[in-house]
N, C-alpha and C positions, 0 to 999 in steps of 0.2 A: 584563683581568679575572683575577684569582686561580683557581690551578688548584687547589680546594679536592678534597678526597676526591668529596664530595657533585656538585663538575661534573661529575666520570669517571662516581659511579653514575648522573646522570640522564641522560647522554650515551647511558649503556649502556642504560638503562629505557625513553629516550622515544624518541631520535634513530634507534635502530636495533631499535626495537617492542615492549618489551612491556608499555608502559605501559597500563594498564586497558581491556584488549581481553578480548574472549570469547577465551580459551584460549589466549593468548600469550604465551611463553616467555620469557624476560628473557635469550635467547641472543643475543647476534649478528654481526651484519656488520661486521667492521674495527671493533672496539669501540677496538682498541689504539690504530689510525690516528684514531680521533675526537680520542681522549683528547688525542691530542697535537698537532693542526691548529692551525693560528691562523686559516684560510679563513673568510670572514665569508658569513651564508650566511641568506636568507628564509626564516623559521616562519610557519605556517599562521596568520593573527591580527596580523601586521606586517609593517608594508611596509620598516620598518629590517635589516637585515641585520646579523650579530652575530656575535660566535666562538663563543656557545655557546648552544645550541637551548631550554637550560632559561631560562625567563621568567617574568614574572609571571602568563602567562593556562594554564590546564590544559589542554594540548596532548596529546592519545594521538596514538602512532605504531605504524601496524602493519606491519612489513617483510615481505618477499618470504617468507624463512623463517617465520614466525609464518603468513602465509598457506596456505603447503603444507600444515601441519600440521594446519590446522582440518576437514580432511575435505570441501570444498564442493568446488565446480565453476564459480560464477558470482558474482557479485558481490551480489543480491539476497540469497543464501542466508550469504554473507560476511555482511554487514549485520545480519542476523537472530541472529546467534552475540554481537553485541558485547550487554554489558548494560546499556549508556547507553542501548540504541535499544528505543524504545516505538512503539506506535501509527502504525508504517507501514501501508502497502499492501501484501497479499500477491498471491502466484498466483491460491489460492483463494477471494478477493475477486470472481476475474470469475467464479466461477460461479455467475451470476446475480445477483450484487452488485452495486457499484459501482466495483469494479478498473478495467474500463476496459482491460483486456488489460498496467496496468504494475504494475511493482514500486518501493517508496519506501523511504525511510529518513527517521527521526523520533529528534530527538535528546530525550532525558527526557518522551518520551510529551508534550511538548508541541504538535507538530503537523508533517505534512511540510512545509505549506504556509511553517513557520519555519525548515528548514533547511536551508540554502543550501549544494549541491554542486556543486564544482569541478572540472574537470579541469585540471592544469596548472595550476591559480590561476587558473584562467580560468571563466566560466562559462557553462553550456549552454544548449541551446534547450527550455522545459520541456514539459510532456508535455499541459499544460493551460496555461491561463491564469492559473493562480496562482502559476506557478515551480515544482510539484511536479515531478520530476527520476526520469526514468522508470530506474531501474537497469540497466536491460535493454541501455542502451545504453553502458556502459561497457564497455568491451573488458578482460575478466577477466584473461588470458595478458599482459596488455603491463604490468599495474599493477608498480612497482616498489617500491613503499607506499602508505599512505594517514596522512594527518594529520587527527587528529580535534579540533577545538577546542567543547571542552565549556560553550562561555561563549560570552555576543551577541558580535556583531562588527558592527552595524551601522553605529558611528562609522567604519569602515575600511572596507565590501562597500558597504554602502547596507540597503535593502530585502530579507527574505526571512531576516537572519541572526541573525532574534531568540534562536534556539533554539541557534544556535552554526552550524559550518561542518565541512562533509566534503569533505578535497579528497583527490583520486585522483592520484599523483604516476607517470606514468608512465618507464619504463623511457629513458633515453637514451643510452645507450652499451652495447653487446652485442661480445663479441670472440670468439662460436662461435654456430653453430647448435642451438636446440633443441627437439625435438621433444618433444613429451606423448600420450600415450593414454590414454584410462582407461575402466572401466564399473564402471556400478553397477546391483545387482540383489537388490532387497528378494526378504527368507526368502519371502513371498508374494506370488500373482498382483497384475501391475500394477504402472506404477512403473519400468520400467527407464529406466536412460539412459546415455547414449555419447558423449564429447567426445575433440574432434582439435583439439591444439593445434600452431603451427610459431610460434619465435619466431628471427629474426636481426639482422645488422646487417654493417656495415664502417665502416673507419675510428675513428678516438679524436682528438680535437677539440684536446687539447693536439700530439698529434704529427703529426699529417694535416692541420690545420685543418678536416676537418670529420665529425661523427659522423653514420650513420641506422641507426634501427633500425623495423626492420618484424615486425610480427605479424598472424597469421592465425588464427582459429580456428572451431570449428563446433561446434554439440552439439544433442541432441534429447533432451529427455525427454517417453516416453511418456505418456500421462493414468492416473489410477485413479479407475477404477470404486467407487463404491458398493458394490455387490453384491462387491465384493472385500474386503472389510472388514466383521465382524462387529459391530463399534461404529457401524458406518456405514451398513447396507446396508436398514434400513427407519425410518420414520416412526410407528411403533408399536411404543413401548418397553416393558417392561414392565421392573418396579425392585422394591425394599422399602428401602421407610422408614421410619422411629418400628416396626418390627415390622408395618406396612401393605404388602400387594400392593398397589401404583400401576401405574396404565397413564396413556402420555402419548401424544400423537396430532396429529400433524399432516401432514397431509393434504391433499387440493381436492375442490369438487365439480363441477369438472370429470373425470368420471371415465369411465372404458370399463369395458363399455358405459354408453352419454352415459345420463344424467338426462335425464328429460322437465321440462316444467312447462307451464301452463294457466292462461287466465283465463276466469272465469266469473261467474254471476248470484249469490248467495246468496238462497237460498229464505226465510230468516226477515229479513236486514236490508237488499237490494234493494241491495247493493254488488256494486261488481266486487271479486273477491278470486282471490291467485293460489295453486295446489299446487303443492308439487314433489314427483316421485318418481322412482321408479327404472323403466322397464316392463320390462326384465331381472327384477330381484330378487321384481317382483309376480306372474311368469310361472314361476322356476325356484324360488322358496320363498327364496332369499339370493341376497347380491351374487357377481359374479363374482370369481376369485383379483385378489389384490392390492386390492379395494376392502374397507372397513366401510361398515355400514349406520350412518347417522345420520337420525334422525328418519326419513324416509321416502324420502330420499333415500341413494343409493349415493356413498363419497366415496373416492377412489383415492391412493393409497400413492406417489405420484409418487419420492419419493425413492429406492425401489427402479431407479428409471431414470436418476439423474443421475450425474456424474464427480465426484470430492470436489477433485480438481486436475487440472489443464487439460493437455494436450498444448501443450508448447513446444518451438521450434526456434529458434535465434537463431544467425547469423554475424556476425563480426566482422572487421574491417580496419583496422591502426593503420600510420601512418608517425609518427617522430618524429625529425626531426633539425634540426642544430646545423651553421652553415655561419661561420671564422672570415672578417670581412669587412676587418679590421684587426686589429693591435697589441691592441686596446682594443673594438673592437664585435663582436657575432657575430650574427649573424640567424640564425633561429629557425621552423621551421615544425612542424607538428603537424594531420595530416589524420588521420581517423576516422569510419569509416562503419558501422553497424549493421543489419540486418534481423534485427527481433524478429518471429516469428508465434509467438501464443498462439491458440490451440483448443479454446474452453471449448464443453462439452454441458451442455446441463439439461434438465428434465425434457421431454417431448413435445408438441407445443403445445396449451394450453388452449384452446377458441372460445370461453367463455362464453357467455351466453343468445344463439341466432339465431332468425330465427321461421322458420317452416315455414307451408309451403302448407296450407289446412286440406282439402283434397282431395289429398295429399302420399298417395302409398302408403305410405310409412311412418310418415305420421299413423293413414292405415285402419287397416293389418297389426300395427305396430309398438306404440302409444300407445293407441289408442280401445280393444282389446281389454282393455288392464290399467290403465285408468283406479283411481284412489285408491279404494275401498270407503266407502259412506258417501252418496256422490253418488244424489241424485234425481234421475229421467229429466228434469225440467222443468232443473237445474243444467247435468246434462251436454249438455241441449240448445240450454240458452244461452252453450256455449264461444266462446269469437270467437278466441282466440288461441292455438296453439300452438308452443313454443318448445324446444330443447335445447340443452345443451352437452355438450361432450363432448372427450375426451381423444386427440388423433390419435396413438397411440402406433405404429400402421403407418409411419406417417411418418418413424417414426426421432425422432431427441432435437433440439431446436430445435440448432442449431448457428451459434456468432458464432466468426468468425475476426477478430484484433485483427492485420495486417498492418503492422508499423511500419517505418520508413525513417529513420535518424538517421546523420546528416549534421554534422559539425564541423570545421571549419577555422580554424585562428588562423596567422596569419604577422605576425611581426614582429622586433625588434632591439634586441640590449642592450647596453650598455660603460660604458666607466667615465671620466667626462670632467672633467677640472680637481677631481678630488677628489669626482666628482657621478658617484655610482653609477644607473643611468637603464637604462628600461624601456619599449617602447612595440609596440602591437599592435593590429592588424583581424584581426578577430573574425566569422566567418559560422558560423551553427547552425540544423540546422533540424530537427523530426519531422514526419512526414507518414504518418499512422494511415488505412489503411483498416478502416472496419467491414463485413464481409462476412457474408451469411448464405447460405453452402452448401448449406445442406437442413434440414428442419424446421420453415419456416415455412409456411403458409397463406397461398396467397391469395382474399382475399374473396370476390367476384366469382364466380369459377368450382367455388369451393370450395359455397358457397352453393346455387350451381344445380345443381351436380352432388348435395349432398344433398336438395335438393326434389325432384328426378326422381328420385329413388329409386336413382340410379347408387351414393352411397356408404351403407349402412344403418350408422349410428352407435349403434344400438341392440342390439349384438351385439357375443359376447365375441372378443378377437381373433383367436383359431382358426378361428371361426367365417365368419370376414368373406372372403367369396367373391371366384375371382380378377379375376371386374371392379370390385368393388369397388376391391381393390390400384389395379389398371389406370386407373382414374378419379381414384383419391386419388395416386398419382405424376405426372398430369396438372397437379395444382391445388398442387404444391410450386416456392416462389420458389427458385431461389439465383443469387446476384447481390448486386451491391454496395448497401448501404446508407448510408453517407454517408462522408463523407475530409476527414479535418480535418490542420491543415496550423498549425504554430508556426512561425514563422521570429525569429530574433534576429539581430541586425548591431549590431555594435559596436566600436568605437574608445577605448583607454587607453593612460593614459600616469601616469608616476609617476616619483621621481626621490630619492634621498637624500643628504644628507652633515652631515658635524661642522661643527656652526655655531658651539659655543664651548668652551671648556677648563674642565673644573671640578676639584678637587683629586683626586677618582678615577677621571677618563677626559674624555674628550669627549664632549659633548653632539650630540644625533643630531636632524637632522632628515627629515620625508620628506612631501612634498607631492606628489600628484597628480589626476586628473580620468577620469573614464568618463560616455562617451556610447552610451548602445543605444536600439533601435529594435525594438519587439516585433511583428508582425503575427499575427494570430488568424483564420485561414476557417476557415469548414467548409462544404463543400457538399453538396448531399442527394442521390439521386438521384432518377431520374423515377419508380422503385418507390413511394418515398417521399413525395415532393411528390404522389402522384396518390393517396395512402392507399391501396395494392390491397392490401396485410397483411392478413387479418383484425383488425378489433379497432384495430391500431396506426396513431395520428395521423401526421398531416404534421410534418416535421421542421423546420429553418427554416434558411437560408442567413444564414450570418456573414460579416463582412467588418472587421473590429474593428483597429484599429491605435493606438499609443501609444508615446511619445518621453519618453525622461528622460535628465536630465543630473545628476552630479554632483561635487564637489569636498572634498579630506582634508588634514587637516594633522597629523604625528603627531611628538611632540617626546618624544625615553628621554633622559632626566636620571641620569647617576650622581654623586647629590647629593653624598653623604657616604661613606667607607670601607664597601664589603660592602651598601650600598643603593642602588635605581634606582629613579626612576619614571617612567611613561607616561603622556601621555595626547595622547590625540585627538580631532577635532571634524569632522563631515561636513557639510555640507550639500546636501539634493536635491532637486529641482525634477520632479515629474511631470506630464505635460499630460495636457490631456485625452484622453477616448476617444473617437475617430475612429467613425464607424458610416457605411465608404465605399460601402455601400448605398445609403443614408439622404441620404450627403451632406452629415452634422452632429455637432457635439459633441455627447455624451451627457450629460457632466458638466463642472465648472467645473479638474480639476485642483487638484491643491494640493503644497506644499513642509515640509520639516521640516529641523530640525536636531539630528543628536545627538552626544552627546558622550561618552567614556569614559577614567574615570582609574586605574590600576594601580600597584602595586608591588610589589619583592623586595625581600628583607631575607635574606641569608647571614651567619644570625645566628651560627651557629659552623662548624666546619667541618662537620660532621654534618648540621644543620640549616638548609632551609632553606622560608621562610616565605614568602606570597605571597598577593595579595588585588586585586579590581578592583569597580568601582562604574560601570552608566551606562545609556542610555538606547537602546531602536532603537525601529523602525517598520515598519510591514507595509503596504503599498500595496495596497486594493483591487484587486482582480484585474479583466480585462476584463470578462469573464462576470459577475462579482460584481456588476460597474456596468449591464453592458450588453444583457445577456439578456434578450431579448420572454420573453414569458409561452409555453411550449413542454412538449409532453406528456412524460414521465420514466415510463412504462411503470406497475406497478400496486404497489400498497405491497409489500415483503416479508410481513407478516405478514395473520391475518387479525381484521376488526374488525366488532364491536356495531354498529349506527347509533348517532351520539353525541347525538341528538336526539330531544327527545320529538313525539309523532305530532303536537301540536298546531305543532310549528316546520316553516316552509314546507317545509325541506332534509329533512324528514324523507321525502318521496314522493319523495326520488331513490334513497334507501338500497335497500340490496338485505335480504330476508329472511336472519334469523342472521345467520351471521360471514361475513363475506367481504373478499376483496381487493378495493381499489378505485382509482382512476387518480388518478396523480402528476401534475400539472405545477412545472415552474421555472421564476422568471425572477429577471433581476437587480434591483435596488433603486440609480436613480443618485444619491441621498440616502445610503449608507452613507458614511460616515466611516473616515480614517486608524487603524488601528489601532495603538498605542503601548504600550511596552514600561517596566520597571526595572529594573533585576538587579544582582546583586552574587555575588561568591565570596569566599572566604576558604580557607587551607589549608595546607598545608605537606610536605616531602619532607623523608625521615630517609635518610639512608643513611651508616651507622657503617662501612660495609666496600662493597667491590666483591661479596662475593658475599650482603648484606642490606640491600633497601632498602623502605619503606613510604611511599605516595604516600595523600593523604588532603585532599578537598576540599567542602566545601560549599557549595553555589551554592541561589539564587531568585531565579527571575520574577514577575512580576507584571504580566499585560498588564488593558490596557484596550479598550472599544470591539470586542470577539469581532467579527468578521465570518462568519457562518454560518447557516447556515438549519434549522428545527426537525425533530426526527426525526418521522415519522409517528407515532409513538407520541407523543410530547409534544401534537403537534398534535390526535389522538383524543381523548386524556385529559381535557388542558384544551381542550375543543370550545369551550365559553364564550368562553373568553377568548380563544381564536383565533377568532373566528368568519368575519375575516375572512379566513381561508385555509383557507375551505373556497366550492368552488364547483359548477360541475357540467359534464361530457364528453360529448359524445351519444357512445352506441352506433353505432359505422357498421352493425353487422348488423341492432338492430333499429329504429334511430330513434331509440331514446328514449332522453334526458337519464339519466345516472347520479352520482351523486356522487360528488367528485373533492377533491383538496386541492392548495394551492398551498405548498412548498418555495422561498419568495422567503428573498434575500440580507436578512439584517438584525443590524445593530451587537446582542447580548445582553448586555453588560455587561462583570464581568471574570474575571479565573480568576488563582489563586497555586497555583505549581507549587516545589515546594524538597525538597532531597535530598541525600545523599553519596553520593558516588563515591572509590571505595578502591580499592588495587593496593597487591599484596603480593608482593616479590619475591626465592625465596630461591633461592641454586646452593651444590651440595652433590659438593664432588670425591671420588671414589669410591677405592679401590685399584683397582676394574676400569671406571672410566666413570666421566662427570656425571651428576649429575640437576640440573634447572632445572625449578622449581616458581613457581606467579603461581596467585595468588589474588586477581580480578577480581569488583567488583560494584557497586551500584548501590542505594541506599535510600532509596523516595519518601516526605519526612515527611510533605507535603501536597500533596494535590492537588484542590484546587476551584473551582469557577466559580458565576456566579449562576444562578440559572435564570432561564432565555430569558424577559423581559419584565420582568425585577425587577432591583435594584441591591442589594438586601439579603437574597434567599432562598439561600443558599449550600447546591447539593447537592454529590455528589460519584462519581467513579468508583474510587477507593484503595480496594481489595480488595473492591470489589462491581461485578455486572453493571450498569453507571449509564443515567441516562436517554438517553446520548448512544448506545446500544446498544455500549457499549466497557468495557474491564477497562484499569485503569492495578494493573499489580503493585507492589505494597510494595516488594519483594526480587527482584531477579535477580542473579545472582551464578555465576560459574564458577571452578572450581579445574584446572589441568592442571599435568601432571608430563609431562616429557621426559627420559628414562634415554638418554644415548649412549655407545655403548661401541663399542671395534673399527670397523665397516663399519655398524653396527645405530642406529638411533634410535628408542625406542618413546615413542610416548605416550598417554598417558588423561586423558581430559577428563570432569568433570563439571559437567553447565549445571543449575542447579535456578532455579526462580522458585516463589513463595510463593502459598499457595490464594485464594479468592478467595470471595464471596457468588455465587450462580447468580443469572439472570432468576429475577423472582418472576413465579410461576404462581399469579392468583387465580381462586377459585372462580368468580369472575363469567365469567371466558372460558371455563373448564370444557375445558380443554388438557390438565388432568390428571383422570383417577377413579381410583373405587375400584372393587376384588371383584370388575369385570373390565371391559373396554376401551371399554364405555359406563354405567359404574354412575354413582353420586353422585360429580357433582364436589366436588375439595377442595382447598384453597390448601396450597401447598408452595415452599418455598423448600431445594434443595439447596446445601451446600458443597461446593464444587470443590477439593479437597485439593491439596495444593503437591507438583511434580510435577520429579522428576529424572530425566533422559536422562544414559547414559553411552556415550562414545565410543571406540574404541581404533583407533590405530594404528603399524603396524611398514612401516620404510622400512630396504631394506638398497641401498649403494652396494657393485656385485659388481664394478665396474670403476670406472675414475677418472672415466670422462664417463658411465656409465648406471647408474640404479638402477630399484629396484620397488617398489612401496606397496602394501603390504597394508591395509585396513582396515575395519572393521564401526561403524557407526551405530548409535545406540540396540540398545548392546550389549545387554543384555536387554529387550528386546523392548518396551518401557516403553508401553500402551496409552495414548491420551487417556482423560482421564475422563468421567465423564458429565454430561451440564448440560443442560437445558432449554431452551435459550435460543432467541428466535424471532425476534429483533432482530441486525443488524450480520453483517458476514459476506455470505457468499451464502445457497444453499439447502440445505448440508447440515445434516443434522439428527441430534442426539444427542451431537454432543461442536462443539467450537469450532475450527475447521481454522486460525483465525489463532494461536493461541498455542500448537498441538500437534502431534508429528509424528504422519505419517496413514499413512507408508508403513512402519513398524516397522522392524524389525531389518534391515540393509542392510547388504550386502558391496560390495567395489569394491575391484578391483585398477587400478593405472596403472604405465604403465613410461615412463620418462624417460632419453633419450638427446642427448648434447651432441657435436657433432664438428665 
C-alpha cells in the first residue's frame, strides 16, 4: 500500500489515539516507528490483518497517554469523557434507579444493550442478560488502549454490535515496574477518593520467547451526601420564572412523624369512606422539621436523607502473557479478576398504610385524641379501621450493597501457517452480584407487632422517640443477603486469514471463522426473600435460564483498482432456544439471521482520503426478555393520579391523590429478533503531519425495539395499556393495591443519525509543543415510534422524552497540551448542548405559585448548555518518576436546575446522569517506574 502523507497522519491520529476521543491529543507513541512498519496487524472491525490501521470503517483509538491526561481513575468515568457515548448507566443510577450497582457504555445514545465490549477482542460475561458490560470490571491500570469502532459490526461480532464496538486492548509487554498513587478531593464536603495502582512484567516475546505482564490495583470512592450539596440537598425548590416565585416539591407521604388514616361510616351517604391526616401536625399546630403539610396530611422531604452517588470500592487483578510455542505459533493466556462493591443509601424506609390494632395504645394516645375536625360522634363511632405509615428514619437510610465478582479467562494460540495467519481460543467469563441489604430495611412481622404494642410510637418527631423505642426498632432491622445472580459465558473461536488472489493493486484477502458460546443466567433469592419478611416487599423468583449459539464469517478486502479497496462480509447465526432448567423446558422456539456488510476507501489524493460502509445487524432477545414469570420490581419512581374513573373496576385499588405504586416484570416469549440498517460515509484530510480533519457521518435504523414501557407512558396512556395494569396485595394490610406490569415488548422502530468530527492540530513552539483535538459528535435525528404505533414518531433530541432520557444534539470537547522542558500542561473543555426540562403539568400540581402549596401551574424549564473545564500539570522531576497536578471542573461549574421526576434515581433538582455533582476537584498522583 502506498505510503501516502495522509497514512502517516492517520497512523498518527488513530493508531496511536487521538482520533475522536473526549480530550485526546493527537500526541504519540512511536508515531515515527508506525509510519515506517510494514507489520500487518488486526483493527477493531476486521478480522484481516493490514500494514495500515487506517480503513474503511471509523475506528477511534485511545492510547495510554491520551488516557493519563483525561483526569479519571477508572474506566466507567473514561467512557463518560468520550462524546460518541450517550445514554449509558451511571453510579448514580443505583441510587434508587435501576443501575443495578454497574456502569455501561452506549455508543450514539443508541443503547448499551447494542454495544458490544471487548477485552482483548474477546468478549465478556455481561452484567445481565442482555450483554450489557458492567465497566467496573475492566481493569483500568492494565488498559494499553482502547479501539472504538463507531459503525455496526454485526456481519463480524454476531449479536449486540448494532451500535458499534469498545474493545479494551490491554497492555502485553511491560520492561519496568510501575507504581501510581493518587487522591482526589472536591473543594467541598464529600466525594473523596484514593487509588493504588502496581503495574509489572518480565521477559519480551521476540527475545525471551515469552512476555507477562501483571497488574494490580485498588481504589475507593467515598459516597456524597445530599445535604452536601446546595443543588441537591432538598425536595422543595424554590425558582423564578416568566418573573413568577415557583416552588416545586417532591416529596412522600410516608413521613415522620407517620400519618394516620381511618375508615368510617359517612353520616349523609351510609359509605365507608377513608381520612388521612397527620396526629403530630393536629396536636402541635404544623408538621414537624423536614415535612409540608399537604392537604391534611404531613409529607416528608425524604431527599434531605439520600447520597446523590454511591460509595465504591473496586480491585483488580490482570495477568496477560504471551508464551513462544514455535517458529510460527505463540499461545496466549490472559486471566482477570474484578471485586466491584457499590453502596448506594436512599432515603429511610417507607412502610406505607399498616393497620393497627384498634385497642393499639397508640390508637388511644396517639390517633383517637386528634381525629380530623368535622367528624360526628355517630362517624367516629363507626371507625373499624385504623392505619399508618410512616418514615423509619431511626433506622438509618435503606442500604443495598451491589457485591460483584468478575472472573475472565481466555487461553489460547496463534501463528502463521502456509501463508494462513490463524487464531483460536476458550473463553470462560463469569459475574456473580450479590445484592445485600446491611441495614435499613424492615421487617414485617416483628416490625408490625412491635408497633401495635406500643413498643415503637411512630407518631412522634425523631428527637422525641424514646430509648426503647430505638431498642425495639434496631430489633426489627434485616441485614443479610438478598438474592445473587450469577452470568456465566464459555466459549470457543477460531478464525483464520490469507491472500486468495492477485489483483493489479495488491492481493486480495480473505478471513473465515466461527464462535460458539454458551450463556447461563441464575439468580437465586434468599430465604429472607422467598418468605416475604421485608415489610411491603414481594417474593422474588429463582432463575435458572441457559442458551447456546453458534456462529460463522466470511470477510473478502479487495484492492480493486490503484488507491481503492473494498470489503465486505457476511455472518450467519444460529440462536437456540431458552432453556428454563427449573421448569425443565424451552421457553421459546429460537431463531437464526444473517447479515451482511460492504465497505470502501478511496485514497483519492495524497491529502484525501474518503471512506463509506452499508449493512445490516441483529440483536438477540435477551434471556430475561423471553423468559421472566411475572415478578415484583419494587414501586414506580414517581408519583401518580389513579388513571381510572371511579366507575372502572381498577379504580377501588388506587390509593387517594398522588402516590407511588407497585411495579412488576416479566418477559414476553413472543418478542421478536430485533434488526438493524446502517450506513457511514466520510472522509480524512490531512495536508501535513501536524494538520488533520476526520469527519463522518453514520445512521441506524433499527426495527422491532425490544423494551418495556415507562411507567409514565403506561399512567398516561391507562386506555390503551390497560392491560398492564393489575393489582399486589398489601402484605401489611391484606388488601389488593394497584399495580402495573413493565412486560418485554417489540415497540416498533427508532432512526438514530449524526456526525462525528476530529480536529487535529500540533503547533512547535520556540519553547515547547502544543497539540490541540477538537472532538464531537452531532445528533441530526433521533426518533422512535411510540410504544404500540408504527407511525406516531416521538422523540428525546434536546428534550426530557417519554423514555425519561435526554439524547443531546451536541457534545463536543476541545483540549490543548502545552509540553515544554520536564512540564506537560493541559486543559480540557467538555460542553454538551441545553436541552427541554420534564414538563410539569398543572394537573400533577409538582409545581405552584406565591408559595409552596399555592395554585398549581404548568411549567416547562430550559436546561441551558453546560461547560466543565478541566486542567492539568504533569512534571517528570526524574526520568522514571513524575507528579500530576490537577483540578476538575475548574470553576466550579454547578448542574443546572430541572424538574425532572422520571429516569435517573431519586435525587431531586438537577439530573446526576449528565452532570457533575462533586464540583471543583483537586487531585495530585505521583508515578514511579524502576
Amino acid at each position: 500500500m502506498l505510503n501516502y502523507k495522509v497514512s502517516k497522519a492517520v497512523r498518527l491520529a488513530i493508531a496511536f489515539g487521538a482520533a475522536s476521543t473526549a480530550a485526546f491529543s493527537a500526541s504519540t507513541i512511536a508515531a515515527e516507528k508506525a509510519a515506517e512498519t510494514v507489520e500487518r496487524i488486526e483493527v477493531t472491525g476486521s478480522a484481516i490483518k493490514r500494514t495500515d490501521m487506517e480503513g474503511a470503517l471509523p475506528v477511534q483509538v485511545i492510547s495510554r497517554a491520551d488516557i493519563e491526561k483525561t483526569g479519571v481513575t477508572n474506566v466507567p468515568d473514561l467512557i463518560q469523557q468520550i462524546p460518541a457515548m450517550q445514554g449509558f448507566t451511571t453510579s448514580s443510577d443505583s441510587v434508587g434507579g435501576g443501575g443495578g450497582g454497574i456502569s455501561s457504555a452506549s455508543i450514539h445514545d443508541i443503547g448499551e444493550q447494542y454495544t458490544l465490549v471487548l477485552l482483548n477482542g474477546r468478549r465478556l460475561a455481561p452484567a445481565d442478560s442482555a450483554g450489557t458490560i458492567d465497566l467496573n470490571s475492566i481493569p483500568f491500570s492494565a488498559i494499553e488502549r482502547i479501539e472504538i469502532l463507531t459503525d455496526g459490526a454485526s456481519a463480524l461480532y454476531g449479536s449486540d454490535a448494532i451500535a458499534g464496538v469498545l474493545n479494551f486492548i490491554l497492555k502485553s509487554s511491560v520492561d519496568e515496574t510501575h507504581v501510581s498513587a493518587r487522591y482526589d478531593k472536591p473543594q467541598e464536603d464529600g466525594g473523596n477518593n484514593w487509588s493504588l495502582s502496581l503495574t509489572t512484567g518480565f521477559g519480551d516475546l521476540d527475545r525471551d520467547g515469552y512476555s507477562f505482564v501483571f497488574s494490580a490495583s485498588h481504589e475507593e470512592q467515598e459516597q456524597l451526601a445530599a445535604l452536601d450539596r446546595d443543588f441537591a440537598k432538598t425536595g422543595i425548590l424554590s425558582f423564578e420564572d416568566q418573573g413568577r416565585d415557583l416552588y416545586f416539591f417532591n416529596g412522600s407521604g410516608n413521613a415522620i412523624p407517620g400519618n394516620a388514616r381511618i375508615r368510617y361510616t359517612d353520616d349523609k351517604t351510609g359509605e365507608q369512606v377513608r381520612a388521612a391526616f397527620n396526629p403530630y401536625a393536629n396536636k402541635n399546630g404544623s408538621c414537624a422539621e423536614f415535612n409540608s403539610a399537604i392537604n391534611d396530611e404531613c409529607w416528608f422531604d425524604y431527599t434531605t436523607t439520600i447520597e446523590i452517588i454511591p460509595e465504591n470500592e473496586r480491585t483488580n487483578f490482570m495477568v496477560n502473557g504471551e508464551v513462544s510455542l514455535s517458529d510460527d505459533i505463540v499461545g496466549f493466556v490472559t486471566a482477570a479478576y474484578t471485586n466491584n462493591k457499590m453502596t448506594a443509601r436512599i432515603a429511610p424506609y417507607p412502610t406505607g398504610y399498616f393497620n393497627l390494632p384498634s385497642d393499639s395504645s397508640l390508637v388511644e394516645n396517639e390517633i383517637q385524641p386528634y381525629l380530623p375536625e368535622g367528624l360526628s360522634a355517630a362517624e367516629i363511632a363507626s371507625i373499624d379501621q385504623y392505619q399508618a405509615r410512616w418514615r423509619a428514619l431511626p433506622a438509618g437510610n435503606r442500604t443495598t450493597e451491589y457485591d460483584t465478582d468478575s472472573t475472565h479467562l481466555v487461553v489460547g494460540v496463534r501463528g502463521f501457517t502456509s501463508n494462513i495467519d490463524w487464531e483460536g481460543a476458550l473463553t470462560y467469563s463469569k459475574n456473580k452480584r450479590d445484592q445485600n441489604y446491611p441495614t435499613g430495611w424492615l421487617l414485617a412481622e416483628p416490625f408490625i407487632k412491635a408497633v401495635s404494642n406500643g413498643d415503637i410510637n411512630v407518631f412522634v418527631a425523631p428527637s422525641e422517640l424514646d430509648d426503647g423505642s430505638k431498642q425495639a426498632l434496631s430489633k426489627v432491622v434485616y441485614s443479610g443477603n438478598w438474592e445473587t445472580t450469577e452470568v456465566t459465558m464459555t466459549g470457543v473461536d477460531l478464525k483464520g486469514s490469507m491472500p486468495v488472489f492477485d489483483l493489479p493493486d495488491g492481493s486480495a484477502y480473505l478471513a473465515v471463522g466461527g464462535d460458539y458460546r454458551n450463556y447461563e443466567y441464575n439468580n437465586s433469592i434468599s430465604e429472607t426473600n422467598a418468605n416475604e419478611e421485608i415489610l411491603f416487599l414481594s417474593s422474588g423468583t429463582n432463575y435458572d435460564l441457559e442458551r447456546s449459539q453458534y456462529g460463522i464469517f466470511a470477510e473478502l478486502v479487495m484492492p480493486v483498482i490503484e488507491n481503492v479497496e473494498l470489503n465486505a462480509s457476511v455472518r450467519y447465526d444460529d440462536i437456540d432456544s431458552v432453556k428454563d432448567n427449573i421448569a425443565g423446558a424451552n421457553v421459546d422456539n429460537g431463531d437464526s439471521d444473517t447479515t451482511y456488510k460492504f465497505s470502501a476507501r478511496w485514497q483519492a489524493t495524497e491529502d484525501l482520503l474518503l471512506r463509506g460502509s452499508i449493512g445490516t445487524g441483529f440483536k438477540a432477545p435477551s434471556l430475561l426478555s423471553i423468559a421472566r414469570p411475572r415478578v415484583p420490581f419494587g414501586v414506580t419512581g414517581g408519583n401518580y393520579e389513579c388513571p381510572f374513573p371511579d366507575s372502572d373496576p381498577l379504580a377501588a385499588f388506587c390509593f387517594s391523590g398522588r402516590s407511588q405504586y407497585g411495579v412488576f416484570v416479566q418477559g414476553n416469549p413472543d418478542v421478536k429478533f430485533e434488526t438493524s440498517e446502517q450506513y457511514t460515509i466520510g472522509f480524512v484530510y490531512a495536508p501535513s503531519n501536524e494538520f488533520s480533519i476526520q469527519m463522518d457521518y453514520w445512521q441506524v435504523e433499527l426495527e422491532d425495539l425490544i423494551t418495556s414501557l415507562t411507567e409514565a407512558q403506561i399512567f398516561d396512556g391507562a386506555a390503551q395499556y390497560r392491560n398492564l395494569f393489575t393489582t399486589r396485595p398489601n402484605l401489611a394490610t391484606g388488601e389488593d393495591e394497584l399495580a402495573i406490569i413493565q412486560s418485554s415488548v417489540n415497540v416498533g422502530k427508532s432512526v438514530t443519525s449524526g456526525i462525528d468530527w476530529h480536529v487535529g492540530l500540533t503547533n512547535d513552539l520556540s519553547f515547547g509543543t502544543l497539540r490541540t483535538s477538537w472532538t464531537g459528535t452531532y445528533l441530526i435525528e433521533n426518533e422512535y415510534t411510540r410504544p404500540g404505533t408504527n407511525d406516531d414518531w416521538i422523540t428525546s433530541l434536546g428534550q426530557f422524552g417519554d423514555n425519561d432520557a435526554v439524547s443531546f444534539r451536541i457534545k463536543s470537547q476541545i483540549s490543548s497540551t502545552l509540553t515544554h522542558s520536564d512540564f506537560a500542561h493541559t486543559v480540557r473543555a467538555s460542553y454538551q448542548s441545553g436541552y427541554q426540562d420534564q414538563l410539569q403539568s398543572a394537573d400533577t400540581c409538582s409545581v405552584t405559585e406565591v408559595d409552596a402549596f399555592g395554585d398549581c401551574v404548568q411549567i416547562q424549564l430550559r436546561v441551558p448548555s453546560h461547560t466543565v473545564i478541566d486542567y492539568q500539570t504533569k512534571y517528570d522531576f526524574m526520568d522514571n518518576a513524575s507528579i500530576t497536578f490537577g483540578i476538575n471542573n475548574l470553576f466550579d461549574k454547578q448542574p443546572p436546575l430541572s424538574l425532572r421526576t422520571g429516569g435517573a434515581g431519586h435525587q431531586v433538582g438537577f439530573d446526576p446522569r449528565y452532570f457533575d455533582a462533586y464540583g471543583r476537584t483537586f487531585y495530585l498522583q505521583a508515578d514511579y517506574s524502576f
